[in-house]
NUNUKE-827000 format. One record per residue: x, y, z of N, C-alpha, C in turn; residue in one letter; residue number from 1. Coordinates in Angstrom, 2 decimals, padded with zeros to 5 digits. Layout:
% residues N
<node n_px="X" n_py="Y" n_pz="Z" ca_px="X" ca_py="Y" ca_pz="Z" c_px="X" c_py="Y" c_pz="Z" resn="a" resi="NUM"/>
...
//
This chain:
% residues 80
<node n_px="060.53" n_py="030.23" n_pz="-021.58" ca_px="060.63" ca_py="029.32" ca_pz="-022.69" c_px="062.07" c_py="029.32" c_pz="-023.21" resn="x" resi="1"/>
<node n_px="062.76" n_py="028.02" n_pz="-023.61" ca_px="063.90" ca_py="028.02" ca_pz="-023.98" c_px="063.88" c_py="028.21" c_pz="-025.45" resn="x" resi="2"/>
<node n_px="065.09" n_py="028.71" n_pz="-026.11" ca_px="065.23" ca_py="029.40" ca_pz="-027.52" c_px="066.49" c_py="029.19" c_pz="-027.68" resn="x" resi="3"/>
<node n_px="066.99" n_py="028.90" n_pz="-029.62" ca_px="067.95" ca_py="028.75" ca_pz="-029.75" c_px="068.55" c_py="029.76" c_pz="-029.29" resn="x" resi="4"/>
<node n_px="070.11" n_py="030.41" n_pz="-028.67" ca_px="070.69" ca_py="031.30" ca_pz="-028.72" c_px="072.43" c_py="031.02" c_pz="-029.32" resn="x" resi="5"/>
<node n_px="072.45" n_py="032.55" n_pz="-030.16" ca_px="073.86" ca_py="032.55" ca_pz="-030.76" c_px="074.76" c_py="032.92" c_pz="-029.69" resn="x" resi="6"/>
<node n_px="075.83" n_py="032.83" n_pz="-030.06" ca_px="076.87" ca_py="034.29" ca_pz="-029.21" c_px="078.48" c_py="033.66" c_pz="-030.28" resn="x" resi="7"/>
<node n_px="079.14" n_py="034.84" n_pz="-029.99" ca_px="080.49" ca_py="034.85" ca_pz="-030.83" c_px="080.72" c_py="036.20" c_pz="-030.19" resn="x" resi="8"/>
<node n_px="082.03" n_py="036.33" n_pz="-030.10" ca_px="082.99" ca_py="037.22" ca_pz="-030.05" c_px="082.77" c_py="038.49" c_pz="-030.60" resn="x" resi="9"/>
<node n_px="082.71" n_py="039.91" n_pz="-029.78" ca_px="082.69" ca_py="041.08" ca_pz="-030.88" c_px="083.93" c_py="041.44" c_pz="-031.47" resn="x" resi="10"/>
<node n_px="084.10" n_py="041.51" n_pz="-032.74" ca_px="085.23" ca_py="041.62" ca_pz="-033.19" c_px="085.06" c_py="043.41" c_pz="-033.40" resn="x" resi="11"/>
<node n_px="083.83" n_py="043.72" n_pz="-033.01" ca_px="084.16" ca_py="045.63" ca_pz="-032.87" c_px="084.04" c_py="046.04" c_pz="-031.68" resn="x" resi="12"/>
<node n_px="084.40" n_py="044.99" n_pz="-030.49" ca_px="084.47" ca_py="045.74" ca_pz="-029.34" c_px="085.32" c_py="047.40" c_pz="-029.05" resn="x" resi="13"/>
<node n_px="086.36" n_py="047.08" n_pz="-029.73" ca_px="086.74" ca_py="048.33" ca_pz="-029.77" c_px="086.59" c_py="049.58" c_pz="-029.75" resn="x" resi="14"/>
<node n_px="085.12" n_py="049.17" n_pz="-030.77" ca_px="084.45" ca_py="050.62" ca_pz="-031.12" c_px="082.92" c_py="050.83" c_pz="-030.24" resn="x" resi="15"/>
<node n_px="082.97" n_py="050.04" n_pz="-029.46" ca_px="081.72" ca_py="049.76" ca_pz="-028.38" c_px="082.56" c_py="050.87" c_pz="-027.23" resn="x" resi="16"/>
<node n_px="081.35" n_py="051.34" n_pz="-026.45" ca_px="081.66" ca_py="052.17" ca_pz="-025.46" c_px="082.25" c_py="051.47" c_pz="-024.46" resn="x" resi="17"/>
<node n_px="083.54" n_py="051.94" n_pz="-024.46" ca_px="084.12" ca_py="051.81" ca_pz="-022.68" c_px="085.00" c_py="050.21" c_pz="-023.40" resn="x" resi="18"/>
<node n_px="085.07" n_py="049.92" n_pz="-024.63" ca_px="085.58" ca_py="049.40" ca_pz="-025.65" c_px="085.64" c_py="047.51" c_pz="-024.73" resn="x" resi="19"/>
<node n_px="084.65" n_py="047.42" n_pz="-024.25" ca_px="084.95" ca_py="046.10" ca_pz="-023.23" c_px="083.00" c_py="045.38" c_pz="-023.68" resn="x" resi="20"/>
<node n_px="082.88" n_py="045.28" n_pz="-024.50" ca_px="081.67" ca_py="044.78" ca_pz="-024.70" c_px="081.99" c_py="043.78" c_pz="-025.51" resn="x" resi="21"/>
<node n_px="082.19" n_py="042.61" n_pz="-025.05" ca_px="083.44" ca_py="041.42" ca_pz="-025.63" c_px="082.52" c_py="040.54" c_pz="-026.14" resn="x" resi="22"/>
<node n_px="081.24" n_py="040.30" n_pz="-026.17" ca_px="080.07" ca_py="039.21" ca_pz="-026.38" c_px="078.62" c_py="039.90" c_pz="-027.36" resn="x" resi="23"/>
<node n_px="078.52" n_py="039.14" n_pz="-028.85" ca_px="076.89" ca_py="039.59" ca_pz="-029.22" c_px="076.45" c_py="038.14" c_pz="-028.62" resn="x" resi="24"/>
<node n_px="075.22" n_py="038.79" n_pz="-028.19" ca_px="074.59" ca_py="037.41" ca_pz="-028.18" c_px="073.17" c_py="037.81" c_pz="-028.85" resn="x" resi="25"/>
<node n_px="072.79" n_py="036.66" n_pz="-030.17" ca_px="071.58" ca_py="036.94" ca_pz="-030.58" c_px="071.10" c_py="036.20" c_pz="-030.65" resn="x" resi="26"/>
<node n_px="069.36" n_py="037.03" n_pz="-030.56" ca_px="068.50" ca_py="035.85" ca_pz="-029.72" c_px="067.44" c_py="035.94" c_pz="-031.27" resn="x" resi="27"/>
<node n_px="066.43" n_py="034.48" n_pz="-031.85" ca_px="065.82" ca_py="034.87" ca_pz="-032.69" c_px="064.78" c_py="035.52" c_pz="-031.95" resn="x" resi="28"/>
<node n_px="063.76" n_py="036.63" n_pz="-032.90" ca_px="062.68" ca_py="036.83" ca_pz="-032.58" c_px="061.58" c_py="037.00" c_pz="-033.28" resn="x" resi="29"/>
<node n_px="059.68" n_py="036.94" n_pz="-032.96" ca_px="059.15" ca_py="036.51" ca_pz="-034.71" c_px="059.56" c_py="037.22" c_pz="-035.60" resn="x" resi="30"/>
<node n_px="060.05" n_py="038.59" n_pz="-035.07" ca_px="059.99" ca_py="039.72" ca_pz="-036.36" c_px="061.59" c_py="040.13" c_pz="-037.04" resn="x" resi="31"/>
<node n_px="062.51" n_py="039.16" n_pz="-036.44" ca_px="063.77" ca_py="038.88" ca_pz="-036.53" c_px="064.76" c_py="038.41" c_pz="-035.37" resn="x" resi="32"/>
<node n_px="065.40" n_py="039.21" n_pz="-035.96" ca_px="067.03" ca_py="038.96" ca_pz="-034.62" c_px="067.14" c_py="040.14" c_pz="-033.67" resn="x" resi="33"/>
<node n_px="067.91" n_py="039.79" n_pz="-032.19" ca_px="067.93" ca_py="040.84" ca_pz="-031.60" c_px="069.08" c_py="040.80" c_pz="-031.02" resn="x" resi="34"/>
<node n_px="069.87" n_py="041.56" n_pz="-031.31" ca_px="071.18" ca_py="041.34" ca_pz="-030.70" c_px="071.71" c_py="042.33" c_pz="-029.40" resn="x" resi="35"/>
<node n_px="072.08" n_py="041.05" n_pz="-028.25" ca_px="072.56" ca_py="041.96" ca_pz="-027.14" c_px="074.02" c_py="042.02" c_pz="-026.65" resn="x" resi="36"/>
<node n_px="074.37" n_py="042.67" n_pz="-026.51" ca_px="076.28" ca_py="043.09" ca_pz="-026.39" c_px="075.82" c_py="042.62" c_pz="-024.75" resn="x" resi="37"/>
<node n_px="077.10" n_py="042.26" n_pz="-024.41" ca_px="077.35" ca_py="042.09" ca_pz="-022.58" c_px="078.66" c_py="042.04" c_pz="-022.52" resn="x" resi="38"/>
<node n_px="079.45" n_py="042.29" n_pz="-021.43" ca_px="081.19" ca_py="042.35" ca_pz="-021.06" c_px="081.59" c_py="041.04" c_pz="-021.29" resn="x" resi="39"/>
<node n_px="080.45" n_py="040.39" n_pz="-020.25" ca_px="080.93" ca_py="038.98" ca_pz="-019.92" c_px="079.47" c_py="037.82" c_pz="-019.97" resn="x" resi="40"/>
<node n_px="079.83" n_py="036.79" n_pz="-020.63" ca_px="078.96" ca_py="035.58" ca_pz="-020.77" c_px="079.26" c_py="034.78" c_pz="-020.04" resn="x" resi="41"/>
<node n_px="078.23" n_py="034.41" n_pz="-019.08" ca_px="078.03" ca_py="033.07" ca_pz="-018.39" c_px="077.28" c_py="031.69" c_pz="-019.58" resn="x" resi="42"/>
<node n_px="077.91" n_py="030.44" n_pz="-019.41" ca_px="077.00" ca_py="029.73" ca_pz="-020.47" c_px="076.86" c_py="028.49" c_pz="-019.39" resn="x" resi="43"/>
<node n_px="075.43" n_py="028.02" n_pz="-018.93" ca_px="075.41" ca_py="027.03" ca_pz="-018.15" c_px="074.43" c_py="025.95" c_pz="-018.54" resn="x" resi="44"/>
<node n_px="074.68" n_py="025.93" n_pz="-019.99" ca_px="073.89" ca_py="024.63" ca_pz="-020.62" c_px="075.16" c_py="024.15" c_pz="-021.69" resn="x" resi="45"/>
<node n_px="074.85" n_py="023.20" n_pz="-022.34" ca_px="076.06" ca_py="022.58" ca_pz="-023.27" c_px="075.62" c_py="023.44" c_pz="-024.98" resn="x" resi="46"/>
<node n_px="076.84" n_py="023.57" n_pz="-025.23" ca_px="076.71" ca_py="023.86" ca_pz="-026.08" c_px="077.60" c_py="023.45" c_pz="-027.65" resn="x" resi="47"/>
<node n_px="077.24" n_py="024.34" n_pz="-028.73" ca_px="077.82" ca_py="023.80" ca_pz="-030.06" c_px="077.79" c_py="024.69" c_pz="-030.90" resn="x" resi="48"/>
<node n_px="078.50" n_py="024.28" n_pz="-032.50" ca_px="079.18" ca_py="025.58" ca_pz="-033.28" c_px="078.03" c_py="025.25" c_pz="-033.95" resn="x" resi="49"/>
<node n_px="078.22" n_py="026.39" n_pz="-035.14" ca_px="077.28" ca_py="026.30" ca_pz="-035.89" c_px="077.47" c_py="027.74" c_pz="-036.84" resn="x" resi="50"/>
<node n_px="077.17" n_py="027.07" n_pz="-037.96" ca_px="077.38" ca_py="028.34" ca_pz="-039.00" c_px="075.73" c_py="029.35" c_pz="-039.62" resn="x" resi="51"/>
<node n_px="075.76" n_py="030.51" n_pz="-039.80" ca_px="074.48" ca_py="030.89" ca_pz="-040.08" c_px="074.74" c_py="031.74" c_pz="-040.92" resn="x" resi="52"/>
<node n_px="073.29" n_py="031.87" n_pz="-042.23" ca_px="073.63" ca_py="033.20" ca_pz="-043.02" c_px="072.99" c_py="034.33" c_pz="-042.43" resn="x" resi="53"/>
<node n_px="073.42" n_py="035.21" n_pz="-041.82" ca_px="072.43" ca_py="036.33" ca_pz="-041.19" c_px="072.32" c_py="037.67" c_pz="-042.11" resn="x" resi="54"/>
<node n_px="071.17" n_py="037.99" n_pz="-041.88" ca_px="070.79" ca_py="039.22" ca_pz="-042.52" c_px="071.74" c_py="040.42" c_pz="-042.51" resn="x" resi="55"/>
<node n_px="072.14" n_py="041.18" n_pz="-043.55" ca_px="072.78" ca_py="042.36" ca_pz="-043.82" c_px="074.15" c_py="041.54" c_pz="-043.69" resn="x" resi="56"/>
<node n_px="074.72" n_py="041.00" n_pz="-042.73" ca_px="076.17" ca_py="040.58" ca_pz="-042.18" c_px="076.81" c_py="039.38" c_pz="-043.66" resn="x" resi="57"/>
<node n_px="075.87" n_py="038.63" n_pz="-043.51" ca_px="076.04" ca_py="037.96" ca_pz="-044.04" c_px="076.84" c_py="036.20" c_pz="-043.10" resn="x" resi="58"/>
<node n_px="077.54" n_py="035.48" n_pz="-044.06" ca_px="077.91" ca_py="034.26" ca_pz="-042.82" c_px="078.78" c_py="034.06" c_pz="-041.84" resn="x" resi="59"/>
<node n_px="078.14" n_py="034.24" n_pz="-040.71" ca_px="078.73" ca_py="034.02" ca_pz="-039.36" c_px="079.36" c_py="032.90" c_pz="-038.51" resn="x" resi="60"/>
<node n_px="079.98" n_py="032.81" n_pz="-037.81" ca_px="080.20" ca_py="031.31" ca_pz="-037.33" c_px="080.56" c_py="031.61" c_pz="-035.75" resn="x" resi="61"/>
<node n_px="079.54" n_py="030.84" n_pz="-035.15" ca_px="078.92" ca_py="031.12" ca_pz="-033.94" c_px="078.96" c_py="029.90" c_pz="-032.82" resn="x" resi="62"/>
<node n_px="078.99" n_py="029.80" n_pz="-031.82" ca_px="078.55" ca_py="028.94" ca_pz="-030.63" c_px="077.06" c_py="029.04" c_pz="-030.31" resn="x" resi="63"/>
<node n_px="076.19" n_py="027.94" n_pz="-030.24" ca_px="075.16" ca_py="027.91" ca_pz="-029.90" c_px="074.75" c_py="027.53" c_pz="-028.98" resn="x" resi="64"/>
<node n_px="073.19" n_py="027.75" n_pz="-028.64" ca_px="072.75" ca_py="026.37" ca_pz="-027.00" c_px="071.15" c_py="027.02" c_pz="-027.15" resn="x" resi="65"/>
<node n_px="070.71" n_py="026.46" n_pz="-026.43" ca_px="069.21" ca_py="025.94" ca_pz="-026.05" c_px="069.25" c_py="026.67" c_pz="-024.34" resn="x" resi="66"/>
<node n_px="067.90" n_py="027.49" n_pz="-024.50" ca_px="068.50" ca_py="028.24" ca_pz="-022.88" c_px="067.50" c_py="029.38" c_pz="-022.93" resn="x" resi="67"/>
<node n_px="067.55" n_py="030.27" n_pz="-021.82" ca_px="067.48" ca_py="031.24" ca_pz="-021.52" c_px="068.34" c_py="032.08" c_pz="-021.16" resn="x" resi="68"/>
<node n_px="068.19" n_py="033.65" n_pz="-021.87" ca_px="069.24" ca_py="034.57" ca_pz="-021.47" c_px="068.70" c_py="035.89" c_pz="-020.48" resn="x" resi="69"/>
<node n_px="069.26" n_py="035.87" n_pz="-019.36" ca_px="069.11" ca_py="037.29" ca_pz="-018.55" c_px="070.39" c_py="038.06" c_pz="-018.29" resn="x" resi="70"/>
<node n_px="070.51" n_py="038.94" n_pz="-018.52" ca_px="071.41" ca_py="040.22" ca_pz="-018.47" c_px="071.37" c_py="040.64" c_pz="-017.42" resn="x" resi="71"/>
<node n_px="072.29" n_py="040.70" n_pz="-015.73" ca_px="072.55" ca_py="041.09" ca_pz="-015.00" c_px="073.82" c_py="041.96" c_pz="-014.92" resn="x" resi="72"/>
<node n_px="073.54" n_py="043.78" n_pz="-014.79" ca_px="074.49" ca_py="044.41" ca_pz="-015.01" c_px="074.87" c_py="044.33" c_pz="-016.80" resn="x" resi="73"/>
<node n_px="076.35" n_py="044.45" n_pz="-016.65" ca_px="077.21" ca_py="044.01" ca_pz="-017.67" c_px="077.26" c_py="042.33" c_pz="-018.05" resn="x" resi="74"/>
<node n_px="076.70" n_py="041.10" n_pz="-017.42" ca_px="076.86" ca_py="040.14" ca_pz="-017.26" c_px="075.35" c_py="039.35" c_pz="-018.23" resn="x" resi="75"/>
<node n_px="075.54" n_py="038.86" n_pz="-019.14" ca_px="074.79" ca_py="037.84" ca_pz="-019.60" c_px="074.72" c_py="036.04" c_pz="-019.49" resn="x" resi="76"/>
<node n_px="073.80" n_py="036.14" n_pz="-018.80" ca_px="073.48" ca_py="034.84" ca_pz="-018.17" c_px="072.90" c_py="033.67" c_pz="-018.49" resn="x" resi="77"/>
<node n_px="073.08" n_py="032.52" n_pz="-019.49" ca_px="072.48" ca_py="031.79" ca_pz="-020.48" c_px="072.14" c_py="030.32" c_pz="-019.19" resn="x" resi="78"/>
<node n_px="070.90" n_py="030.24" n_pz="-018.71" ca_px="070.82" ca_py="028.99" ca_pz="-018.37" c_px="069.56" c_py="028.18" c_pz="-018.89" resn="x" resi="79"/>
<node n_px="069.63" n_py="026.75" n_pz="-018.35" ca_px="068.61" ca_py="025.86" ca_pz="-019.03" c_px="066.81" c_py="026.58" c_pz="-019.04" resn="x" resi="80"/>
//
């Protein structure tokens, strides 16, 4: 089933192990958000910005799309 998905830039990669975890990507879920770190994002649907207020963080500003995400390796994989 396809689902909105976020992704933006980690701006604490730094402090991520092996400091190369360059991508959140969060996915909604019923009981909230779930956020998955990956090195590298593949995005093979179209996509768009979009601003959100998220919990604890507060407002984010994000790239969106309509898709499915699978995580191969280090590699997150967003297709239709």
């Amino acid at each position: 089933m396809s689902t909105l998905i976020r992704y933006r830039f980690n701006t604490m990669c730094a402090d991520s192990p092996g400091r190369d975890w360059y991508w959140r990507v969060i996915l909604e879920r019923d009981d909230g958000f779930e956020e998955v770190l990956v090195k590298e994002l593949q995005v093979n649907v179209p996509s768009f910005s979009r601003q959100d207020d998220m919990p604890v963080v507060g407002r984010k500003y994000h790239m969106a799309c309509v898709g499915r995400l699978r995580v191969e390796g280090d590699v997150g994989i967003i297709d239709p």
